[in-house]
PyMOL commands that place a pseudoatom at each C-alpha (Angstrom):
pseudoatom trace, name=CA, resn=UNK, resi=1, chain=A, elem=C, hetatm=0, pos=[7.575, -16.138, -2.935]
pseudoatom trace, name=CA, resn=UNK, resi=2, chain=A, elem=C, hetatm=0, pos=[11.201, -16.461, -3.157]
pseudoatom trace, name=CA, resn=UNK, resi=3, chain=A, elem=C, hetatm=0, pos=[12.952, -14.755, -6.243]
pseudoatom trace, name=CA, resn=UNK, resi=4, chain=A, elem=C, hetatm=0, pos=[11.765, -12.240, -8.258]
pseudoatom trace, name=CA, resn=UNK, resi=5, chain=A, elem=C, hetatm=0, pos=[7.703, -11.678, -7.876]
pseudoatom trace, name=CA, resn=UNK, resi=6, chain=A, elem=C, hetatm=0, pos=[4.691, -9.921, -10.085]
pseudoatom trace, name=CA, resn=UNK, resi=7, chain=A, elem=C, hetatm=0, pos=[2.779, -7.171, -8.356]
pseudoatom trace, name=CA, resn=UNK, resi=8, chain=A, elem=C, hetatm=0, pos=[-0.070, -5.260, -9.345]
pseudoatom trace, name=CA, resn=UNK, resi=9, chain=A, elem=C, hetatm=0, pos=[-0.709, -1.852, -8.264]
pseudoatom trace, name=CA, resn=UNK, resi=10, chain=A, elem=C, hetatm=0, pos=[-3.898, -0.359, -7.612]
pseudoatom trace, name=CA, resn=UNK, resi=11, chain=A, elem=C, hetatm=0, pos=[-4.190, 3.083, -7.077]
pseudoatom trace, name=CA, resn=UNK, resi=12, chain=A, elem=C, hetatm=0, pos=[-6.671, 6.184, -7.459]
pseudoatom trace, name=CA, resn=UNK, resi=13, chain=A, elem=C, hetatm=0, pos=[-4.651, 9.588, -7.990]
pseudoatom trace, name=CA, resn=UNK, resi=14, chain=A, elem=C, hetatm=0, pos=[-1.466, 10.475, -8.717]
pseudoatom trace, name=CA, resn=UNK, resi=15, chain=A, elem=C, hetatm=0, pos=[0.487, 7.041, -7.465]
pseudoatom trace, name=CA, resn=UNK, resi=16, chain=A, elem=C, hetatm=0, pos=[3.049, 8.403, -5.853]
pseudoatom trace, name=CA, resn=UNK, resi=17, chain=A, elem=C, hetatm=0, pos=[3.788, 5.525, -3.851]
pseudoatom trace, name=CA, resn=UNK, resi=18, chain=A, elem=C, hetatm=0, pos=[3.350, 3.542, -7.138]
pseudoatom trace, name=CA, resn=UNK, resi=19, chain=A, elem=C, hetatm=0, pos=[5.994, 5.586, -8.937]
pseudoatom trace, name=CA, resn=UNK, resi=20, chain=A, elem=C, hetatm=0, pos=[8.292, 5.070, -5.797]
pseudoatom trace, name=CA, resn=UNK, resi=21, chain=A, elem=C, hetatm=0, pos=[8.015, 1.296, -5.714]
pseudoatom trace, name=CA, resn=UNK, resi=22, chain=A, elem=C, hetatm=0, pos=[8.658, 1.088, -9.586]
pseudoatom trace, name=CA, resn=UNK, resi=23, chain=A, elem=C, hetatm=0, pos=[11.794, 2.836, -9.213]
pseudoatom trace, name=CA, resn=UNK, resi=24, chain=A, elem=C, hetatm=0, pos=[12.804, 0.619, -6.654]
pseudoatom trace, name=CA, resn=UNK, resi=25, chain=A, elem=C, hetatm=0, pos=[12.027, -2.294, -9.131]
pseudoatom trace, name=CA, resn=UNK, resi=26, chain=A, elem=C, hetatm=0, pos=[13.882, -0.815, -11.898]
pseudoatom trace, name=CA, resn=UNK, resi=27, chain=A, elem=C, hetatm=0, pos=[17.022, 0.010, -10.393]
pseudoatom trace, name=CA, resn=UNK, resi=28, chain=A, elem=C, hetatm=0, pos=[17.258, -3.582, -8.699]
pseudoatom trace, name=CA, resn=UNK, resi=29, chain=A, elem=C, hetatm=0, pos=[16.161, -2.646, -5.339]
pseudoatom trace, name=CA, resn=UNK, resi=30, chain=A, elem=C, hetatm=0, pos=[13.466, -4.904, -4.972]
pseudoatom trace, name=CA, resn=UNK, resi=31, chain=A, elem=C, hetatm=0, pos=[13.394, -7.966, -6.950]
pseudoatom trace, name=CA, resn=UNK, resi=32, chain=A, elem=C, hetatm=0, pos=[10.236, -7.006, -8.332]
pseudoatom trace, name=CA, resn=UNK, resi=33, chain=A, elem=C, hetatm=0, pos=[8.109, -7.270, -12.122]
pseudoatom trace, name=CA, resn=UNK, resi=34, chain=A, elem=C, hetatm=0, pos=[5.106, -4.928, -12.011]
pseudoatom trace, name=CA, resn=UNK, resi=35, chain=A, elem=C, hetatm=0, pos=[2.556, -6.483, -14.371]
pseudoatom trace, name=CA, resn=UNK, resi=36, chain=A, elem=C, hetatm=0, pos=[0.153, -3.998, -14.238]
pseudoatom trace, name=CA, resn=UNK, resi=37, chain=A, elem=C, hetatm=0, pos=[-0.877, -0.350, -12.498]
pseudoatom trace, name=CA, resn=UNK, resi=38, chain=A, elem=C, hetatm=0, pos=[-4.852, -0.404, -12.188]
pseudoatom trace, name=CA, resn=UNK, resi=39, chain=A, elem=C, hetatm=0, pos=[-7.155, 2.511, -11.188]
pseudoatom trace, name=CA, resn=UNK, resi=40, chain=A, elem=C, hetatm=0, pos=[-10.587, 2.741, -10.356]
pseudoatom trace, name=CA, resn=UNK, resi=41, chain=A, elem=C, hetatm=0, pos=[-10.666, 6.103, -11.568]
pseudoatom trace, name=CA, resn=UNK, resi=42, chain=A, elem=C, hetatm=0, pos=[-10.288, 6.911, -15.377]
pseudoatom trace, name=CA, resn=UNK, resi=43, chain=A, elem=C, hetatm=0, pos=[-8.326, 10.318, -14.902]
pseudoatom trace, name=CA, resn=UNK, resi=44, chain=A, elem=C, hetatm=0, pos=[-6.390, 9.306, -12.117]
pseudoatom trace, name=CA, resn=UNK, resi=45, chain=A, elem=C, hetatm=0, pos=[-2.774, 11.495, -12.790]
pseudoatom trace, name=CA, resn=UNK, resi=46, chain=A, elem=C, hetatm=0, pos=[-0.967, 7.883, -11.691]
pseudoatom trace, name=CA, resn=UNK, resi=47, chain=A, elem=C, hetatm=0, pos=[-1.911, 6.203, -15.169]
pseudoatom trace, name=CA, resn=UNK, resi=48, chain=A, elem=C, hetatm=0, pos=[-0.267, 8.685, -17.153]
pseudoatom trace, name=CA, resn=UNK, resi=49, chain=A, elem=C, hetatm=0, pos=[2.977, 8.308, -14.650]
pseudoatom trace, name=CA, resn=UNK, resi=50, chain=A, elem=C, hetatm=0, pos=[2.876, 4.314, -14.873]
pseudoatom trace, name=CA, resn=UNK, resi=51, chain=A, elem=C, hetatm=0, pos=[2.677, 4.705, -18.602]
pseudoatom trace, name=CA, resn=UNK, resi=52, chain=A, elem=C, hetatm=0, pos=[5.526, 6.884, -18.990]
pseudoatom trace, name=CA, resn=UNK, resi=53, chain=A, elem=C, hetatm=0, pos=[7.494, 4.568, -17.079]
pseudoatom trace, name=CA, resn=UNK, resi=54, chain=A, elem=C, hetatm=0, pos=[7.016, 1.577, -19.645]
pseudoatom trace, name=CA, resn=UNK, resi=55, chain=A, elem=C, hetatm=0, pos=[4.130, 0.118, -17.332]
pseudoatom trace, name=CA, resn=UNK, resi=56, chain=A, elem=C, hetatm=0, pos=[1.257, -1.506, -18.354]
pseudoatom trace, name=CA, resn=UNK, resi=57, chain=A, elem=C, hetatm=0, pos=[-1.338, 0.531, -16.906]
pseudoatom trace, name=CA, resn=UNK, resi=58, chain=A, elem=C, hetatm=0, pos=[-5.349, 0.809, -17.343]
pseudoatom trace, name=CA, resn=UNK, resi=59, chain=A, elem=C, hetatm=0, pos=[-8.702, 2.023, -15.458]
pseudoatom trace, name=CA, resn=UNK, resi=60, chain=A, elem=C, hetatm=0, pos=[-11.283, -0.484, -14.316]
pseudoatom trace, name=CA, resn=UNK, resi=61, chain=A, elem=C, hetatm=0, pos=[-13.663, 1.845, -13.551]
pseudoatom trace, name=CA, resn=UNK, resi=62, chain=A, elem=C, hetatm=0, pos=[-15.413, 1.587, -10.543]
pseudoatom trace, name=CA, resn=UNK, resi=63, chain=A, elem=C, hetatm=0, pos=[-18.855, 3.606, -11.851]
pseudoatom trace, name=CA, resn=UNK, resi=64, chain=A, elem=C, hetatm=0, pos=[-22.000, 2.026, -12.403]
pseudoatom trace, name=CA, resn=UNK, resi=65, chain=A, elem=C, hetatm=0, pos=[-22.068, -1.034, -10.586]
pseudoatom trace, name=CA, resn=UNK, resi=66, chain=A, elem=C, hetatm=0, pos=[-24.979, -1.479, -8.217]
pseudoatom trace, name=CA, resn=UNK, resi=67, chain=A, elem=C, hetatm=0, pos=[-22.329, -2.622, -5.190]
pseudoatom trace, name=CA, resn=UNK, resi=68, chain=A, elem=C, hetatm=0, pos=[-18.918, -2.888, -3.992]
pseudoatom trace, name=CA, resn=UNK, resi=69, chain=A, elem=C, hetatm=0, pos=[-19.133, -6.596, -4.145]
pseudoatom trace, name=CA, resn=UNK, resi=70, chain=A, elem=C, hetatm=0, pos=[-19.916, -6.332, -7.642]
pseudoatom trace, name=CA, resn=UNK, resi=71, chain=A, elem=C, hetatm=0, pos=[-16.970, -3.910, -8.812]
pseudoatom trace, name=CA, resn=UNK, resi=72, chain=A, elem=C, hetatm=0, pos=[-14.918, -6.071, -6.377]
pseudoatom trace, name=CA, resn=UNK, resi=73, chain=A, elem=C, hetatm=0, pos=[-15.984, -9.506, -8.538]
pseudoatom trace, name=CA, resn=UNK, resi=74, chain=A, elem=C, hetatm=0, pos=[-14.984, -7.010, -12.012]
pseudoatom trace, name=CA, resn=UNK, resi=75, chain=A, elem=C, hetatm=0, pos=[-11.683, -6.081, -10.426]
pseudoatom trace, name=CA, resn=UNK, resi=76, chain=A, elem=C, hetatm=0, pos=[-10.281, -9.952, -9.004]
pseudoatom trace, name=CA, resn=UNK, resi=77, chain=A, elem=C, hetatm=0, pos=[-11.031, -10.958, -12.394]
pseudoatom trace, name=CA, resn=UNK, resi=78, chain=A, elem=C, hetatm=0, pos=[-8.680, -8.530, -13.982]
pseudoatom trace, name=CA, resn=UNK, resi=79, chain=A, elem=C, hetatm=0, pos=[-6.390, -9.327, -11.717]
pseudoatom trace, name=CA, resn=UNK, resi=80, chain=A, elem=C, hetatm=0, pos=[-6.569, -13.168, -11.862]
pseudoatom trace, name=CA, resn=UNK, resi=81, chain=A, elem=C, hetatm=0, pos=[-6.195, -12.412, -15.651]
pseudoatom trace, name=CA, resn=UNK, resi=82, chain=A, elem=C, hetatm=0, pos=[-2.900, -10.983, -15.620]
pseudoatom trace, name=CA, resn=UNK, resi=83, chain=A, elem=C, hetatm=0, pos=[0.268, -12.884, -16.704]
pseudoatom trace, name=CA, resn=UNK, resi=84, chain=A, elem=C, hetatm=0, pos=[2.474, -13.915, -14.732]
pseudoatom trace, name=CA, resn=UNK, resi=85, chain=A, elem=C, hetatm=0, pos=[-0.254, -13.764, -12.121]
pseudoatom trace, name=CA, resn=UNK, resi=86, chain=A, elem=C, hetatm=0, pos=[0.462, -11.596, -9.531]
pseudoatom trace, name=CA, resn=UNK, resi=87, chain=A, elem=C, hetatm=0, pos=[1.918, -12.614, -6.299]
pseudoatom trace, name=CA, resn=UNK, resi=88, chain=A, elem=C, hetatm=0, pos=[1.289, -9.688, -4.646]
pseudoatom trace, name=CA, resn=UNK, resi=89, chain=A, elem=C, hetatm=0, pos=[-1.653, -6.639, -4.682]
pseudoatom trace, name=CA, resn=UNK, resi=90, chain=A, elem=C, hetatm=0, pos=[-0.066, -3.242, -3.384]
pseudoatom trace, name=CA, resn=UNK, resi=91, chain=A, elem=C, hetatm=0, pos=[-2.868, -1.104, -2.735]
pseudoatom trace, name=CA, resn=UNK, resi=92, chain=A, elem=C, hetatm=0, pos=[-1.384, 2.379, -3.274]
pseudoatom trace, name=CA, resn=UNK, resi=93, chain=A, elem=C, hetatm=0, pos=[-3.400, 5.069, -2.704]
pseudoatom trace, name=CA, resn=UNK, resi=94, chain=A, elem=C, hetatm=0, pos=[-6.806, 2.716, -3.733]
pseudoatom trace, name=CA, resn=UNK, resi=95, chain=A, elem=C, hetatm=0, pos=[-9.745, 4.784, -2.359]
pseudoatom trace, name=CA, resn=UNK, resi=96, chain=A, elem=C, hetatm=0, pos=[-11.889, 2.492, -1.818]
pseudoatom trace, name=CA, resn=UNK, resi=97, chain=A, elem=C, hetatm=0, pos=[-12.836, -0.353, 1.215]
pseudoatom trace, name=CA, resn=UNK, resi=98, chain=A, elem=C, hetatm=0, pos=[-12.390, -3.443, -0.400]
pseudoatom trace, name=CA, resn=UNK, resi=99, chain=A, elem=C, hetatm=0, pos=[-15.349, -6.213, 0.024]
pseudoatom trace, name=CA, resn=UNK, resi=100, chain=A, elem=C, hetatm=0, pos=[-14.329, -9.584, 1.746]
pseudoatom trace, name=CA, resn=UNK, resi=101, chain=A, elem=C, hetatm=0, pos=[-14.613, -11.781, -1.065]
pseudoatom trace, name=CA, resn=UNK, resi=102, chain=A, elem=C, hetatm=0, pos=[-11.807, -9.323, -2.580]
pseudoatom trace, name=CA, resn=UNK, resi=103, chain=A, elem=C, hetatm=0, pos=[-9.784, -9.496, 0.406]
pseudoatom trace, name=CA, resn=UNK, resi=104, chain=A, elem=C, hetatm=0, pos=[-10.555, -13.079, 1.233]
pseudoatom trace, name=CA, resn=UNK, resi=105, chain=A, elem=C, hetatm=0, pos=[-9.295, -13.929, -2.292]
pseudoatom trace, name=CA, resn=UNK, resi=106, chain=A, elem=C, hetatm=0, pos=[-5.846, -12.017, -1.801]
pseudoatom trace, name=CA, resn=UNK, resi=107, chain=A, elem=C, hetatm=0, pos=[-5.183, -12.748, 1.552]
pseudoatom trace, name=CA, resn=UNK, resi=108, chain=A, elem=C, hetatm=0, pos=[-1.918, -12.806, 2.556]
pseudoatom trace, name=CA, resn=UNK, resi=109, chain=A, elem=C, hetatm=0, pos=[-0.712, -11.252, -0.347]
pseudoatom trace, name=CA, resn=UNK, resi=110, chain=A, elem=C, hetatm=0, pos=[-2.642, -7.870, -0.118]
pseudoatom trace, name=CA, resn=UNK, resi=111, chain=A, elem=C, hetatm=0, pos=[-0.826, -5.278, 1.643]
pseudoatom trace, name=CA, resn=UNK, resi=112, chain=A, elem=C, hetatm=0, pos=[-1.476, -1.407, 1.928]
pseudoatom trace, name=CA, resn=UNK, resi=113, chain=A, elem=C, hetatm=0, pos=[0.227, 1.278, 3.487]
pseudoatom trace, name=CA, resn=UNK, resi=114, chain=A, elem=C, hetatm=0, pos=[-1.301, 3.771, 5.735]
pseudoatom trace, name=CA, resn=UNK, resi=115, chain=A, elem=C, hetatm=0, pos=[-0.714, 7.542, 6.813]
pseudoatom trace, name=CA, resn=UNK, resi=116, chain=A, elem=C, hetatm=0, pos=[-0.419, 7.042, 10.514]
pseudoatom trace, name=CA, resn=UNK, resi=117, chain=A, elem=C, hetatm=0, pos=[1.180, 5.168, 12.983]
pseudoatom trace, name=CA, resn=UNK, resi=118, chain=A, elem=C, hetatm=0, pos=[-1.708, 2.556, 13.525]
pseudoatom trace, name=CA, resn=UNK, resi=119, chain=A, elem=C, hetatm=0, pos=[-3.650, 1.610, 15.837]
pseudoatom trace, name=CA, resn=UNK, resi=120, chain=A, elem=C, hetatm=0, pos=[-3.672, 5.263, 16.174]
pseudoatom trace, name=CA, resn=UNK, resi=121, chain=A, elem=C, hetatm=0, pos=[-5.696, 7.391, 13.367]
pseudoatom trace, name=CA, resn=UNK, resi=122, chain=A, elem=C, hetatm=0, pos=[-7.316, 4.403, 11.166]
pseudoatom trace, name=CA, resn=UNK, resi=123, chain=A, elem=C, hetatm=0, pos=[-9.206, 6.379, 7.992]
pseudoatom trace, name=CA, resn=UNK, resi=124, chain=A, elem=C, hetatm=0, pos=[-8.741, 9.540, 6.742]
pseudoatom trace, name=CA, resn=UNK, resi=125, chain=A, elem=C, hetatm=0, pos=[-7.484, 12.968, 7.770]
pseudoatom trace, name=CA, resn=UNK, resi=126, chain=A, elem=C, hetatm=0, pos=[-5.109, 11.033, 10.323]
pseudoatom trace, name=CA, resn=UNK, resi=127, chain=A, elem=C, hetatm=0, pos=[-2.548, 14.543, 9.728]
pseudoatom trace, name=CA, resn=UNK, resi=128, chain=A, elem=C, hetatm=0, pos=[-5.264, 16.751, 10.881]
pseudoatom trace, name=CA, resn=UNK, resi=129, chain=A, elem=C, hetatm=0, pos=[-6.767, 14.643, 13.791]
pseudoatom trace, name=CA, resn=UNK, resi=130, chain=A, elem=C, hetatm=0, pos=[-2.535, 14.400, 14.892]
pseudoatom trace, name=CA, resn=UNK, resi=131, chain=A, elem=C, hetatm=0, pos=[-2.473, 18.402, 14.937]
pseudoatom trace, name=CA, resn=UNK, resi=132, chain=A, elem=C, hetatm=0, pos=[-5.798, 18.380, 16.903]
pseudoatom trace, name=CA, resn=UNK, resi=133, chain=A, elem=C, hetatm=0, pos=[-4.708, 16.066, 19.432]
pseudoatom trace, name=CA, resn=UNK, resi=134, chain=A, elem=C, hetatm=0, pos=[-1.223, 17.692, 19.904]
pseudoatom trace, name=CA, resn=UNK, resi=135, chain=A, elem=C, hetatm=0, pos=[0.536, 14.496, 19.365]
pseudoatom trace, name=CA, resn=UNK, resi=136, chain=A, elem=C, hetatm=0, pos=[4.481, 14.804, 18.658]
pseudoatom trace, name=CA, resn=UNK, resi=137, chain=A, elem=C, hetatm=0, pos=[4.971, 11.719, 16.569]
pseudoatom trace, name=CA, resn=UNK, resi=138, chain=A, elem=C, hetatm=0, pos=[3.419, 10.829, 13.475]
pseudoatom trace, name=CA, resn=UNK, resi=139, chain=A, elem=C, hetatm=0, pos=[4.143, 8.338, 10.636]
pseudoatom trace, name=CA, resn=UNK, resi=140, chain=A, elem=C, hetatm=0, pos=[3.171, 5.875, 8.268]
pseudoatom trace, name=CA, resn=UNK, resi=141, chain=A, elem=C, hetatm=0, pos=[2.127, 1.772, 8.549]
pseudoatom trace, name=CA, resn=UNK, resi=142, chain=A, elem=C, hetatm=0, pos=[2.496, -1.001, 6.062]
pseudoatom trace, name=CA, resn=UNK, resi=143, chain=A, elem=C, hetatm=0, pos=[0.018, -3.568, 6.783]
pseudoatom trace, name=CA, resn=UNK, resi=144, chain=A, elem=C, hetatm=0, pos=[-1.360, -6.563, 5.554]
pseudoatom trace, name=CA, resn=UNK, resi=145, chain=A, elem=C, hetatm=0, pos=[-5.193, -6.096, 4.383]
pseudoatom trace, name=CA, resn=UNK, resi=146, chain=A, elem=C, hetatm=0, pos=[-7.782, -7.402, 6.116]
pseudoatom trace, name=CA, resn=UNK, resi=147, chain=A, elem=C, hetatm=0, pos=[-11.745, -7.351, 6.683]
pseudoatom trace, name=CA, resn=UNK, resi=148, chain=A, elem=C, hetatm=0, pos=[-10.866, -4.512, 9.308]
pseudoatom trace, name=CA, resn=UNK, resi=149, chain=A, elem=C, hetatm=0, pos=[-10.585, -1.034, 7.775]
pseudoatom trace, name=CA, resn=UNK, resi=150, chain=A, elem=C, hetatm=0, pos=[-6.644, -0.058, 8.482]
pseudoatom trace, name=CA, resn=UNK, resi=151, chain=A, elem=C, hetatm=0, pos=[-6.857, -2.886, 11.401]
pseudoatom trace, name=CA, resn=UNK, resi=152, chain=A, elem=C, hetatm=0, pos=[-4.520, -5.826, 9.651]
pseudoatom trace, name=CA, resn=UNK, resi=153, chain=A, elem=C, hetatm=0, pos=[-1.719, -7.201, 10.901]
pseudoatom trace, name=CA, resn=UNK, resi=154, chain=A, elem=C, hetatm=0, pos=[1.517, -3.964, 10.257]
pseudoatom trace, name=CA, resn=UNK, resi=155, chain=A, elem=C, hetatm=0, pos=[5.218, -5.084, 9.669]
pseudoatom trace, name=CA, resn=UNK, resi=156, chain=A, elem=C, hetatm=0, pos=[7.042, -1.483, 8.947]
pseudoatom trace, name=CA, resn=UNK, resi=157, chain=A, elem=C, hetatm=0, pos=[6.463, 1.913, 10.220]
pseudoatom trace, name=CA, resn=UNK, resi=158, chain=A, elem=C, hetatm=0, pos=[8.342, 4.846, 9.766]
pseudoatom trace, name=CA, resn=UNK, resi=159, chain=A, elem=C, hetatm=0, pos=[7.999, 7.654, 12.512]
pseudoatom trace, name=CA, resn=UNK, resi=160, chain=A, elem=C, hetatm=0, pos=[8.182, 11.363, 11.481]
pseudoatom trace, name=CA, resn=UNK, resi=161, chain=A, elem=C, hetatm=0, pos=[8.424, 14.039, 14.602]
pseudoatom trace, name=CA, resn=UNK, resi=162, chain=A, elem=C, hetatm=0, pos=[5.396, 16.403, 14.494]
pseudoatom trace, name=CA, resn=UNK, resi=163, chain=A, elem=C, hetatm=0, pos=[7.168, 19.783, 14.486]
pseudoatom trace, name=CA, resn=UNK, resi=164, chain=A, elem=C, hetatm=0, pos=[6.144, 23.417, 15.782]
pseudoatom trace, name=CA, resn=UNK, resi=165, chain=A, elem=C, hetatm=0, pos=[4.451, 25.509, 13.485]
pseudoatom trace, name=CA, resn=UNK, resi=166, chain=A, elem=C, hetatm=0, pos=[3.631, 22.435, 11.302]
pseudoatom trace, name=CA, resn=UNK, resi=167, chain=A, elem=C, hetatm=0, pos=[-0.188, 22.451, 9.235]
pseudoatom trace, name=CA, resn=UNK, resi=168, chain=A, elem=C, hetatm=0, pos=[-1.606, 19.689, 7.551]
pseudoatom trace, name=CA, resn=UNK, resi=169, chain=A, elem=C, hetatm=0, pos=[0.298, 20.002, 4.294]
pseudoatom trace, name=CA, resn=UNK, resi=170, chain=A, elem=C, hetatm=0, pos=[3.913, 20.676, 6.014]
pseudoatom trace, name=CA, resn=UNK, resi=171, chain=A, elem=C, hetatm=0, pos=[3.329, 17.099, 7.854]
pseudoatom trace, name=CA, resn=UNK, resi=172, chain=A, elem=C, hetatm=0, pos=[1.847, 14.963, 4.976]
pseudoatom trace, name=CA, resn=UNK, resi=173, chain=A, elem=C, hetatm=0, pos=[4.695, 16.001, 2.962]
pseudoatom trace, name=CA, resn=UNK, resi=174, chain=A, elem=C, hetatm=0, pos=[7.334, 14.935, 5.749]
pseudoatom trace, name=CA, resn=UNK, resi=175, chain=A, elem=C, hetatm=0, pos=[5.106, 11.536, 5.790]
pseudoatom trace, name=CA, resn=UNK, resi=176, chain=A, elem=C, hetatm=0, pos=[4.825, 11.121, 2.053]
pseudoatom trace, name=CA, resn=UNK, resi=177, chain=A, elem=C, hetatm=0, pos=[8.587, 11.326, 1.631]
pseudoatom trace, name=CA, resn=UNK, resi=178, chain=A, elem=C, hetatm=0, pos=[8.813, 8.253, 4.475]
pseudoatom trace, name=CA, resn=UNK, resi=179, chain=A, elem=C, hetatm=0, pos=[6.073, 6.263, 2.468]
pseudoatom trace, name=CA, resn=UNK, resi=180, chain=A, elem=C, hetatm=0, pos=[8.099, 6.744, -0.584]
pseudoatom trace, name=CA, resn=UNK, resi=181, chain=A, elem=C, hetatm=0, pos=[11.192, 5.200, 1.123]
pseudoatom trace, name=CA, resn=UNK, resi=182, chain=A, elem=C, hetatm=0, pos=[9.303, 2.474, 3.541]
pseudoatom trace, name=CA, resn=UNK, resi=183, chain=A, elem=C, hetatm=0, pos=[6.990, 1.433, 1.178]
pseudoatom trace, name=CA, resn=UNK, resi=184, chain=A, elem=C, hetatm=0, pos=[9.337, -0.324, -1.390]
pseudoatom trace, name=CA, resn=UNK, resi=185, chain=A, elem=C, hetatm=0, pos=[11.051, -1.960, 1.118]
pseudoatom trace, name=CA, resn=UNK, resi=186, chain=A, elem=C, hetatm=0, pos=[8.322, -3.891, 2.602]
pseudoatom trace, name=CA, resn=UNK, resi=187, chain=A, elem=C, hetatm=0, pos=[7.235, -4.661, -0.920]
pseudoatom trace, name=CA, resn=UNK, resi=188, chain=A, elem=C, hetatm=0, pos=[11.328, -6.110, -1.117]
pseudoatom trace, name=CA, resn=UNK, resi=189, chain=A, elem=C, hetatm=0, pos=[10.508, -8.345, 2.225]
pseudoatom trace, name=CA, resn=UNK, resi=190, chain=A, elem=C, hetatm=0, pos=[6.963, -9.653, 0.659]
pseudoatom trace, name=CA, resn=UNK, resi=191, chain=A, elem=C, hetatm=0, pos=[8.682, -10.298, -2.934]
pseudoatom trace, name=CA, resn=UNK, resi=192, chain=A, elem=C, hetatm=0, pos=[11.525, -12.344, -0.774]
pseudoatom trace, name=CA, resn=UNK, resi=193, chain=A, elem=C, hetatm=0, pos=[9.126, -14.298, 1.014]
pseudoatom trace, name=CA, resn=UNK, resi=194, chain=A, elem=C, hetatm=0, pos=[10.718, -12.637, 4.243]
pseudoatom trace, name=CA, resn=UNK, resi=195, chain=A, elem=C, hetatm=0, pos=[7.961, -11.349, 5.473]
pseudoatom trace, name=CA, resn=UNK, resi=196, chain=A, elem=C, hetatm=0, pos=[4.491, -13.541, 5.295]
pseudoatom trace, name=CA, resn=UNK, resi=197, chain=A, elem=C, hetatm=0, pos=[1.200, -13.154, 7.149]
pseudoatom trace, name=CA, resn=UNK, resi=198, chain=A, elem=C, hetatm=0, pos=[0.117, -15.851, 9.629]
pseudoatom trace, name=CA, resn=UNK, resi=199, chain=A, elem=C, hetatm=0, pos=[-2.050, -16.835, 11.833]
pseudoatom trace, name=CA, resn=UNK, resi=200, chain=A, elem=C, hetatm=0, pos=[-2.945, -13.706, 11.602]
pseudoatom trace, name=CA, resn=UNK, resi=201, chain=A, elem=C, hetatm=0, pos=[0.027, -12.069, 12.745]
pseudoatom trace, name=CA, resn=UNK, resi=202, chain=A, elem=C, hetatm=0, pos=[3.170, -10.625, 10.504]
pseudoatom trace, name=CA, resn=UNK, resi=203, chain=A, elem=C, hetatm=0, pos=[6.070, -13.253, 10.559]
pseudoatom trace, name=CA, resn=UNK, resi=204, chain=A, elem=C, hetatm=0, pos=[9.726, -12.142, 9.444]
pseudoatom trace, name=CA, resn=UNK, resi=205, chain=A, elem=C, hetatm=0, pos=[12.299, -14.661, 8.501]
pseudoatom trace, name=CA, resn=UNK, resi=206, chain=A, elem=C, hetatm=0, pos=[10.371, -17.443, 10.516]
pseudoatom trace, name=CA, resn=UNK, resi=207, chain=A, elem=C, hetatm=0, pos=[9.506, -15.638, 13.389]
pseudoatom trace, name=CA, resn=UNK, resi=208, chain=A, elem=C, hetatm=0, pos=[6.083, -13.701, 14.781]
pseudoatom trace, name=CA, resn=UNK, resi=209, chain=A, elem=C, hetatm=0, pos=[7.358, -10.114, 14.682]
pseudoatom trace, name=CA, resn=UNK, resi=210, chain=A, elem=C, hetatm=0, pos=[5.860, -8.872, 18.043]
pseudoatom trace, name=CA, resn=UNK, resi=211, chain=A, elem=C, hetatm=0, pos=[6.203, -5.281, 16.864]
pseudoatom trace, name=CA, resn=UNK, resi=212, chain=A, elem=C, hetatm=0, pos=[6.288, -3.436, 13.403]
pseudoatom trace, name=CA, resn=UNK, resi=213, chain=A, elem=C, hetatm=0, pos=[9.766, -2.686, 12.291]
pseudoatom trace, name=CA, resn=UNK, resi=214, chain=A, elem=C, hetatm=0, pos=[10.844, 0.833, 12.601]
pseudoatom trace, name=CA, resn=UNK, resi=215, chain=A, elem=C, hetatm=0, pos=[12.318, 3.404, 10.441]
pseudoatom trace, name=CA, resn=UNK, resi=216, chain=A, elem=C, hetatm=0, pos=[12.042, 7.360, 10.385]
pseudoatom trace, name=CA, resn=UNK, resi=217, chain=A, elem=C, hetatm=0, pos=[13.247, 10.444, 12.531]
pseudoatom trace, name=CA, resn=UNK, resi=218, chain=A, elem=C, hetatm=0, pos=[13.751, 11.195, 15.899]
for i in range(1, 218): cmd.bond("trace and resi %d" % i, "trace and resi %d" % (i + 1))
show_as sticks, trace
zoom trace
């Protein structure tokens, strides 16, 4: 997708990622048009944001549907509706497991970014379960979506040290601010076409990256 590409943005709470890629877009970073900022959740703080930054943003709530398949179906469609279509779904801070017809449908250009340096600490609480362990390194992985929860294919991680003294809010907050930096760039490689998915494996420029790229502290 060479040139400037259409995302949409899916979030649940306060899009803070969201808000960090469109100020990437605005101020030429990333050649990027957002055409939309959707949310599951009708009082998610991140609708409010994407409005006040000229977005076109709405809730497609995800209550009273009988199955994930079936708000899944509701969602693609509003998606598939938008214009330009998009070429790319950023799943940013979307709290929910997607069902494989959704990711099926968007494969390749569905891409999410995680709070942990994965493999290690798929799911939630990944800051807490890195205290409990004692690990010294931490981070954050963008990775292409696939039927495995936090298990597709990851291109850029950025590594944060885990430091003495640090609780669970000290250390999100060191990752968040790496998420808000690594985040639009790998949207900037996807909306260049450098970076595509596969064979299921992350390619850059051409190439089968054999490792995620890295950013972050020592």
């Amino acid at each position: 997708m060479p040139g400037r590409a259409t995302a949409v943005i899916l979030i649940s709470g306060r899009g803070s990622n969201m808000a960090a890629i469109a100020a990437a877009a605005a101020a030429g970073q990333i050649p990027l048009a957002i055409a939309a900022v959707l949310s599951d959740r009708p009082a998610a703080a991140g609708l409010g944001i994407a409005q006040s930054l000229g977005l076109c943003a709405e809730a497609v709530p995800a209550a009273g549907y009988p199955s994930r398949e079936a708000y899944d179906a509701v969602l693609a469609q509003r998606i598939r509706a938008l214009a330009p279509a998009p070429d790319i779904v950023v799943l940013a801070g979307f709290m929910r497991i997607l069902s494989p017809a959704f990711v099926t449908e968007f494969s390749g250009r569905l891409v999410n970014i995680h709070p942990s340096l994965l493999p290690l600490y798929p799911g939630l609480h990944t800051h807490r379960r890195v205290l409990e362990a004692g690990d010294r390194q931490h981070g954050c992985t963008v990775h292409f979506v696939t039927q495995e929860l936090d298990g597709g294919p990851a291109f850029l991680q950025a590594h944060v040290p885990v430091l003495a003294g640090d609780d669970e809010a000290s250390l999100s907050a060191r990752v968040q601010r790496w998420e808000h930096i690594v985040y639009p760039e790998a949207v900037g490689l996807l909306a260049t076409g450098r970076v595509t998915l596969r064979e299921d494996r992350a390619w850059l420029d051409g190439q089968p990256l054999a490792a995620p790229l890295l950013r972050g502290e020592t």
